[in-house]
C-alpha positions in Angstrom: -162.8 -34.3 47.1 -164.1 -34.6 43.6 -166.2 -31.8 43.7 -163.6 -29.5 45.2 -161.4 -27.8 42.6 -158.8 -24.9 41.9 -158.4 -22.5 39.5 -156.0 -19.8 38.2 -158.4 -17.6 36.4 -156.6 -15.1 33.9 -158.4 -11.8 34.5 -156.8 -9.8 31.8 -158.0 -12.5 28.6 -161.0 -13.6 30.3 -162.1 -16.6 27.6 -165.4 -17.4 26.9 -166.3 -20.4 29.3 -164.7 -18.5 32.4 -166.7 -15.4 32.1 -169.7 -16.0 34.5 -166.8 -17.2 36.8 -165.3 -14.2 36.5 -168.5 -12.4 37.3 -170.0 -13.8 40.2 -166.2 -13.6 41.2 -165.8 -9.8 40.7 -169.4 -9.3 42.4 -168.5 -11.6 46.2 -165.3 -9.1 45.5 -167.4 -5.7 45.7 -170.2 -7.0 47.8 -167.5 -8.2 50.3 -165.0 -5.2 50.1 -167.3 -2.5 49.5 -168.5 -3.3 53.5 -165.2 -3.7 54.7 -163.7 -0.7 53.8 -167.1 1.5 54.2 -167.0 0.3 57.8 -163.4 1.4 58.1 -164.3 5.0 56.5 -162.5 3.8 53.4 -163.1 3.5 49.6 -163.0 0.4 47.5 -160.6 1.0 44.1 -163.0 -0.5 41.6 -159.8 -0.6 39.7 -158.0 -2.8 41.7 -160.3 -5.6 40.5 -158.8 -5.8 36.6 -155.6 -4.6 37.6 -154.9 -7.6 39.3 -153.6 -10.4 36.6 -155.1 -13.2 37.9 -157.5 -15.1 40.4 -156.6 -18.2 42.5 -160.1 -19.3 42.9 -161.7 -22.5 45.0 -164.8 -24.0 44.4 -167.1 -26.6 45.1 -169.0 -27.6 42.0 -169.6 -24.7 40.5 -170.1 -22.1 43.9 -166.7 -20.3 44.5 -165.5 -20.7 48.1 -163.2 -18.3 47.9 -160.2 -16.0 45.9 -157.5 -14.0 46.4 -156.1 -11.8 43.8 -152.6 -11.9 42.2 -150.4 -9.4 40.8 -147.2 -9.2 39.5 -145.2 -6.2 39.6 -141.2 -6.1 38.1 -139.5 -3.5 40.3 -136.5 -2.6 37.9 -139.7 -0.8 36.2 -139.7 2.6 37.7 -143.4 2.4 36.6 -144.2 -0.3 39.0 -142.0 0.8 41.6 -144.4 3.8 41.7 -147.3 1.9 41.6 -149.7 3.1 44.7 -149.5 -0.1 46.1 -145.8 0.4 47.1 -146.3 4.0 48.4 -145.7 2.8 52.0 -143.0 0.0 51.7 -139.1 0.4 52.1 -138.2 -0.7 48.3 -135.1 -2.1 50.2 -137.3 -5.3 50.9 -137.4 -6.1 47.4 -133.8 -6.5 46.5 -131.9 -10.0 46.4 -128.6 -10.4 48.5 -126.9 -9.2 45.3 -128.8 -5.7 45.1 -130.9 -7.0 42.2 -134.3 -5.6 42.3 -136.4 -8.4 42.1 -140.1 -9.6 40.5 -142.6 -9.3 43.4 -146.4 -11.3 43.4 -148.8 -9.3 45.5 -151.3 -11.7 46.5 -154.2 -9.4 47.6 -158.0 -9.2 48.5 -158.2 -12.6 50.0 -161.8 -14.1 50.5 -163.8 -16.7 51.6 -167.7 -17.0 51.4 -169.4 -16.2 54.2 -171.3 -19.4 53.8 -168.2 -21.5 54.0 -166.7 -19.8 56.7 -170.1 -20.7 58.7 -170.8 -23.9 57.6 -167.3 -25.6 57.5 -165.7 -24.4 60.8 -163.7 -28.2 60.8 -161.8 -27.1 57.5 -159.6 -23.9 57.4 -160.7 -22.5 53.6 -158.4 -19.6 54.6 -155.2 -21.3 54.8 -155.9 -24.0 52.3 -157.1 -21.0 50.1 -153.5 -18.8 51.1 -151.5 -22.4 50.7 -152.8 -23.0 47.1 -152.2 -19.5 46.5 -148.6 -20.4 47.6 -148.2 -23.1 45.7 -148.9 -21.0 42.8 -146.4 -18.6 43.5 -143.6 -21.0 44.0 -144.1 -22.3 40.0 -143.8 -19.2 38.9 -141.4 -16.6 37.3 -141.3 -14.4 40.5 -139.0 -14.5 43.0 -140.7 -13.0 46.0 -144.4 -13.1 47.5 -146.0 -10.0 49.3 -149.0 -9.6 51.2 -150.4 -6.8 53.3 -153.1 -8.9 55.6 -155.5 -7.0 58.2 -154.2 -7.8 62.1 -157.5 -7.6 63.5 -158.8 -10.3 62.1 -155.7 -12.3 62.5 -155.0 -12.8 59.0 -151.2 -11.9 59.9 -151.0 -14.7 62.2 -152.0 -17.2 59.6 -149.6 -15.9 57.0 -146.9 -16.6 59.4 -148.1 -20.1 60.2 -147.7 -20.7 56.5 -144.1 -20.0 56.4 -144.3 -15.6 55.7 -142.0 -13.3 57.6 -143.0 -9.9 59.1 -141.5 -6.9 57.9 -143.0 -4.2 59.6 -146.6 -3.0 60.0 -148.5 -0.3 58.1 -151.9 1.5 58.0 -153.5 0.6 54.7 -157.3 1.8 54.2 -157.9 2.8 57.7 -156.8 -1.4 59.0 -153.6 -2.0 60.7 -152.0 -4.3 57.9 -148.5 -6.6 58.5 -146.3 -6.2 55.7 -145.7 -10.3 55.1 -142.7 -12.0 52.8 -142.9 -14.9 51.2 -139.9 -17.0 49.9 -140.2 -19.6 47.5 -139.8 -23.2 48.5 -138.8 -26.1 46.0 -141.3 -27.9 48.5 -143.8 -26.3 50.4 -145.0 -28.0 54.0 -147.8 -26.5 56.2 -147.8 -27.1 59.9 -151.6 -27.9 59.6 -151.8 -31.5 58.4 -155.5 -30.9 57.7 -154.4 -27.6 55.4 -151.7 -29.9 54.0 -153.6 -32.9 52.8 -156.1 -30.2 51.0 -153.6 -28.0 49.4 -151.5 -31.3 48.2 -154.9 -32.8 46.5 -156.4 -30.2 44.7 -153.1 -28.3 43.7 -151.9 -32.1 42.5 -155.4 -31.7 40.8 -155.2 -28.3 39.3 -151.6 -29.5 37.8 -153.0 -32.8 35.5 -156.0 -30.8 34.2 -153.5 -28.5 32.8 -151.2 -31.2 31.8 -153.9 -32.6 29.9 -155.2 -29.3 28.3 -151.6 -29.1 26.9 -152.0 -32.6 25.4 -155.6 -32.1 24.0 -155.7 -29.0 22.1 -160.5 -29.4 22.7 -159.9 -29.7 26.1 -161.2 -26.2 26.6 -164.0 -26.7 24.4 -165.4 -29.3 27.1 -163.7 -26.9 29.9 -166.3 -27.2 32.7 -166.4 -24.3 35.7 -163.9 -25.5 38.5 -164.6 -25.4 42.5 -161.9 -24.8 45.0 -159.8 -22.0 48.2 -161.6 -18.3 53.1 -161.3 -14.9 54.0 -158.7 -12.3 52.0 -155.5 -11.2 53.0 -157.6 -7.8 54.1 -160.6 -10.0 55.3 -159.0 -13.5 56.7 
């Protein structure tokens, strides 16, 4: 797979060799979104776009496959407790055993190509896309993973074959939406040995380019564009 890659794409300090990723990123994300939601009698929150912190992108050379946004929201903030995209969840969910509110990753707007969806029916973009996604959230500082995938499409049902429980249901932008929980895992196995072997190898990859941008301070002058992850947690 050595024109299969993964990125984490900061969308707050976009850098200089990232920004036409960024771009045709942002633009599958309204083409994509805007169709959804109009054909559901909903609006798409431009907003939503740069609120989110970061991209988990997959791509094949330099076409992306697929994303799904993340955010992180700390809930002993009152301001992020408030945040709209709480206004329908029982807070109760986020709190440790201990009462502790906790730091929550939304990991939204998940997508895959419409190309790739067609054209590679064999391999599941989706979950390999939602696994590496995963695997991101395990390394880092959060303590929780949320998700609020459509049920039409069955996006619900792969979120629970990767390891999510269901909390409850909700109506979000005129779609019947699960409310999905993710724990995190010092090791993280999927049921799908296909889906397993992908998200092993390019999240093994994603890991020693990063190691080695640590150890050579040019690396991102020589940064090329990285392919890698199918459809979003609203359009699995």
């Amino acid at each position: 797979m050595p024109n299969f890659n993964y990125q984490i794409v900061q969308l707050h300090h976009v850098c200089e060799t990232q920004k036409d990723l960024v771009n045709q990123i942002y633009e599958m994300w309204t083409e994509t979104f805007d169709q959804v939601l109009t054909e559901a009698g909903a609006t798409l929150d431009h907003g939503d776009f740069f609120r989110s912190h970061s991209a988990g992108v997959l791509l094949f050379r330099e076409e992306v496959i697929g994303f799904n946004l993340f955010t992180t929201f700390d809930m002993q903030l009152a301001a992020h407790r408030n945040h709209h995209y709480f206004k329908e969840l029982d807070q109760t969910l986020f709190q440790c055993p201990a009462g502790k509110l906790r730091k929550v990753m939304t990991m939204e707007y998940f997508t895959v190509s419409p190309k790739w969806r067609r054209q590679c029916q064999e391999v599941n973009w989706g979950e390999i896309l939602a696994g590496l996604g995963l695997n991101y959230f395990d390394n880092s500082n959060v303590h929780l993973g949320l998700g609020t995938p459509r049920v039409d499409v069955k996006v619900d049902q792969m979120c629970k074959r990767l390891g999510a429980s269901v909390a409850g249901h909700i109506e979000k932008m005129n779609y019947k939406c699960a409310v999905v929980l993710f724990d995190k895992k010092d090791e993280r196995k999927f049921q799908d040995p296909l889906t397993h072997h992908w998200v092993s190898k390019l999240w093994n990859k994603y890991h020693d380019r990063k190691e080695e941008k640590k150890i050579s301070p040019l690396a991102a002058v020589h940064e090329i564009a990285i392919p890698t992850l199918a459809p979003s947690f609203a359009h699995a």
